[in-house]
N, C-alpha and C positions, 0 to 999 in steps of 0.2 A: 648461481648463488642466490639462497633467498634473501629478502630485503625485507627484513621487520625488524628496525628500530627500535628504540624504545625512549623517550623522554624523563625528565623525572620525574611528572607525572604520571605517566604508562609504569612506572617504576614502583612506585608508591603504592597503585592501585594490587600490582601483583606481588608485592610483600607483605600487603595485608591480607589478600584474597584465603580462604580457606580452602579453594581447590575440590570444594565437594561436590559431587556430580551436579550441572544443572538439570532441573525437570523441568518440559515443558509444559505449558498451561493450555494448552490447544490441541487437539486434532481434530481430523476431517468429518468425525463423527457429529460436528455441530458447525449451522451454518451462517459463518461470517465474514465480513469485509469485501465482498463483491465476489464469493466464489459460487458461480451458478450451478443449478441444479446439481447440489451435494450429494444428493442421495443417490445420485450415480456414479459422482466422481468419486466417490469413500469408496468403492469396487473396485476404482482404477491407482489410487493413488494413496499415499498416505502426508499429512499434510500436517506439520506440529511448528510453534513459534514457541521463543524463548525468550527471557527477559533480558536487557543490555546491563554492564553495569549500572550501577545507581548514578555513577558521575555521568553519563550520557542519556539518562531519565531524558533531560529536555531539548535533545535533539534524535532520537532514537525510539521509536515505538517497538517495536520487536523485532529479533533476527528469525526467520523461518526457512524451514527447509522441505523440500514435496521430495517425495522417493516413490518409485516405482518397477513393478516387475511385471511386464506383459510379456514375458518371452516364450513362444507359441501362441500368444492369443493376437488379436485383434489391434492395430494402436486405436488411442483413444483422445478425442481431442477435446481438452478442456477451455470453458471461455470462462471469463471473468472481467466484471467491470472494476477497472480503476479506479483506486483511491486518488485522493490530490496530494500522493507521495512521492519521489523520487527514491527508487529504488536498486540497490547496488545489489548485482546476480553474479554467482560466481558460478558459470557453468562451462564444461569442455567449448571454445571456440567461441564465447561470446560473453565474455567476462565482462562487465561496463557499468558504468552509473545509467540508470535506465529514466527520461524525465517524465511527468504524467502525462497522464493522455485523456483525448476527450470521450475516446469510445472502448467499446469490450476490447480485446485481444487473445486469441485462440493461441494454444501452445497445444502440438500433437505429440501425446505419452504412444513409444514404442520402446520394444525391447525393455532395458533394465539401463535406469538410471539414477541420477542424484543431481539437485539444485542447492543452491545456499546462498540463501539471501538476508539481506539487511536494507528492512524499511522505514524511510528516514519519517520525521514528523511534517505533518506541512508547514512548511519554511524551516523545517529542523538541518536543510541538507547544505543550505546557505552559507552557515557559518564553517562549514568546511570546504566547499570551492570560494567562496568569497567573490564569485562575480554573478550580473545578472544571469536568470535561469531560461530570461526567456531569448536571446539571444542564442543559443541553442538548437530551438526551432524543432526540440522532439528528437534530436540526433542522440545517440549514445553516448557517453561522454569517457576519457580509457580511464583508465583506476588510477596510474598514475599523476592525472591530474589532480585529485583529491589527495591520495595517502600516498604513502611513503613506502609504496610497495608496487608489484606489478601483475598484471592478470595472470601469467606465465607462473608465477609463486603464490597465488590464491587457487587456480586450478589445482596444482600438486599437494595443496593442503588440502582441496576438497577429495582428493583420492587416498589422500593418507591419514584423514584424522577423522576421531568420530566428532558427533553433533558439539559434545561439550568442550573439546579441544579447541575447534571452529568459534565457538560462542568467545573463547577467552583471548583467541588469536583475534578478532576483529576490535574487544574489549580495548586491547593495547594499540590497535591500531588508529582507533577512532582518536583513543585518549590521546596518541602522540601527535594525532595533528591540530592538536590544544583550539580546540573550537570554543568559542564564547557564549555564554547567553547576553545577548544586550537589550537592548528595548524594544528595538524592533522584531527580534523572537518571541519576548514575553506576550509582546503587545498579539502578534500572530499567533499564540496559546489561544489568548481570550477571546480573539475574533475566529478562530475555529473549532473551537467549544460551543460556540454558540451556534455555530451552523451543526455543528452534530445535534445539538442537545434542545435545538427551539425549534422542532417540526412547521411552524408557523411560518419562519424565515424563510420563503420561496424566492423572493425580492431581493434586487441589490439597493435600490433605494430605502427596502425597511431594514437591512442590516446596516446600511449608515448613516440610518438617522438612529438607531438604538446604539450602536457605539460613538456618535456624537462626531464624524469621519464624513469628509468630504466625500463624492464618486469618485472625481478622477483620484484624489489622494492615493483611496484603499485600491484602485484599478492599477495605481505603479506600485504601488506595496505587494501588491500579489503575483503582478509579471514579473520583479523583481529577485523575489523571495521566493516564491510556489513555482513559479512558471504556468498558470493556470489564471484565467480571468476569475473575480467574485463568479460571479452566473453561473460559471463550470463547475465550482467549486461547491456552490448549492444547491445544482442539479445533478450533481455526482451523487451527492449524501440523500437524497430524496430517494432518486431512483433505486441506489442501492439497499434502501430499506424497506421499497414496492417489494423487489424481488425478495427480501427475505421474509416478508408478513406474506407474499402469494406460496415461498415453500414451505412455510408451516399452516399454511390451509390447504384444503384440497382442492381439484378441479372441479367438483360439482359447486353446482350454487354461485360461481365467483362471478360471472356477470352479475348479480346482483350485490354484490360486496366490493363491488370495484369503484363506486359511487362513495363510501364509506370512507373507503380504503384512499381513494385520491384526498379526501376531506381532512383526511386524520392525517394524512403527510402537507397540509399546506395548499392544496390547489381546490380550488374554487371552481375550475372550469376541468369536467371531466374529459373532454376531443384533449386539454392541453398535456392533463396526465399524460392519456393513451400516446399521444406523437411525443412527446420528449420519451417516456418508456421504448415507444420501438424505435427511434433513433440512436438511445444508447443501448437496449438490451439487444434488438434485432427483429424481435419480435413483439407483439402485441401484449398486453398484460393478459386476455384469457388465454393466446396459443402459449405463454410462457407457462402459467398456470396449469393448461393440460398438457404439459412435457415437452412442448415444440422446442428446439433450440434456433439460434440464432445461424 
């Protein structure tokens, strides 16, 4: 039997809903959020997110789905550096709340498949397990500890429904496990906007003296909430914007644009760029640059 509930909120949301097809705002044709070297993976996969309802705007950044057909060809394995999201996969045999991580993680595309996911905001995923993230320790977490459903009945959805049916079954799901915004989400808005949006922010000391926040305070707000230290959190969003300014440049000349390039992300000392870059990409900012992978 499947198990999707519905609350009077989850209620409400889909008697006003219009029902009209979602469009997604994304595919693979352009390159974001930590998926490396695009212009390969667009050959291999096809990759589109979709908006959440409105009532889950502040704990939901987008639901996304990768679909793929190599059958006869080659598999293909794609890397990609984590966001500081905790993300829920609903895929055959490994359905789970997924928690962030410090480094890339490879997924090998064979045969013909489908993923379908829901990435939560940093600290957005809190308000629906309601216990520390970091305790955890990087383990999968089952679905039905968060909703009100089970892997087993997300699976069969993801075989029986297309993308917008998905989009409107997790709508109600999310809605029924009546997550709150409280202060300590809003306040984790503010302080990770500002790590996206202040390239100068490389520091845990100059992000807590600009929001006015202890170190240890913001260190248990973020093991708490995120499950990722401050540090990680700022050298996730750096890194991951090396590698998207190295694949809209070419490989000629980037030794000499990598001094630039570290400057304009925040680092001051280029050895430090280069060792946190192949720590988290794998490889060096020029072999990433000339096609190397990880």
């Amino acid at each position: 039997m499947d198990h999707f509930p519905e609350n009077e909120r989850a209620k409400d949301y889909a008697s006003t809903r219009t029902h009209a097809p979602r469009s997604p705002f994304f595919d693979s044709s352009e390159p974001r959020l930590g998926v490396l070297n695009p212009e390969i993976g667009k050959d291999h996969f096809r990759l589109l997110r979709y908006g959440p309802a409105p009532e889950l705007a502040n704990f939901v950044r987008h639901y996304w789905t990768v679909e793929w057909d190599l059958s006869g060809a080659k598999p293909y394995q794609q890397e990609v550096v984590p966001n500081p999201c905790v993300n829920l996969v609903i895929e055959p045999g490994r359905t789970a709340g997924y928690m962030p991580s410090t480094s890339r993680f490879a997924y090998l595309l064979q045969g013909k498949g489908k993923v379908f996911g829901v990435k939560f905001r940093p600290g957005g995923f809190y308000p629906f397990y309601r216990e520390s993230l970091s305790e955890l320790e990087g383990r999968p977490l089952p679905v039905d500890r968060f909703l009100n459903t089970t892997a087993e009945s997300l699976e069969q959805a993801l075989h029986t429904q297309d993308n917008a049916a998905l989009c409107e079954l997790l709508d109600r799901l999310l809605l029924d496990a009546c997550p709150e915004k409280d202060a300590e989400t809003q306040l984790l808005h503010r302080i990770t906007a500002a790590i996206a949006n202040e390239r100068e922010l490389t520091k845990v000391d100059a992000l807590c003296e600009s929001i006015d926040m202890e170190k240890r305070t913001l260190q248990r707000l973020f093991s708490r909430r995120i499950g990722l230290s401050p540090k990680w959190v700022i050298r996730l969003h750096r890194l991951q914007e090396a590698a998207e300014a190295l694949d809209r440049g070419s490989a000629q000349g980037t030794g000499s644009k990598l001094l630039h390039l570290s400057h304009d992300l925040g680092y001051h000392d280029q050895a430090h760029f280069i060792k946190d870059f192949k720590a988290v990409i794998g490889v060096t900012p020029e072999a990433y640059a000339s096609g190397a992978r990880g």
